[in-house]
N, C-alpha and C positions, 0 to 999 in steps of 0.2 A: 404582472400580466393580468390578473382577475383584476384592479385598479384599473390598465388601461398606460401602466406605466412604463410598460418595458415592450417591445411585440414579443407575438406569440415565437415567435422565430428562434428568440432566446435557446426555448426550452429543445430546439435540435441541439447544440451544442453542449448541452449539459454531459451527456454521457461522453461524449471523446474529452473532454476538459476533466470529467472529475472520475472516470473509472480508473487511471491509470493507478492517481493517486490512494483510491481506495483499494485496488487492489495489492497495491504494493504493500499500503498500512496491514491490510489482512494476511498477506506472508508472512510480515518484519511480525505482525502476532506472534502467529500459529509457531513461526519457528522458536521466537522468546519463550511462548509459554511450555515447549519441549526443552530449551534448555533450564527452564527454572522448574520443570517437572522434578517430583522426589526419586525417580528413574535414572539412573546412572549414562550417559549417551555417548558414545564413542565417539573420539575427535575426531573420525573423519565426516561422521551426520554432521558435529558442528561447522566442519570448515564446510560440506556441500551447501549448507542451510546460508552460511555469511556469503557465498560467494556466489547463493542466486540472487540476493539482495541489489538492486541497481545500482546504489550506495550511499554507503553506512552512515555519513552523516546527515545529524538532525537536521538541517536545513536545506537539504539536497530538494531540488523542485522537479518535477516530472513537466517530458516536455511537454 
């Protein structure tokens, strides 16, 4: 865009294209790092944690 090589127009598009993705990345975190916390967590936080996850696999793409 500062080149002249893309328009400005681009940069609308940016946050509906990449928040999903980030925000999903910042759950699938927060929830990991509860489960690998040295804190003992009851299986039913872990089943609510997996089961607000979109899903579970690595290569799963947001729309």
């Amino acid at each position: 865009m500062l080149s002249g090589r893309a328009p400005e127009s681009l940069l609308r598009t940016y946050h509906d294209e990449h928040y999903p993705a980030a925000a999903n990345l910042i759950a699938f975190d927060k929830g990991w790092s509860t489960l690998m916390a040295p804190q003992r967590i009851s299986w039913k936080v872990q089943k609510r944690w997996r089961s607000s996850l979109p899903d579970s696999s690595p290569n799963a793409r947001t729309a």
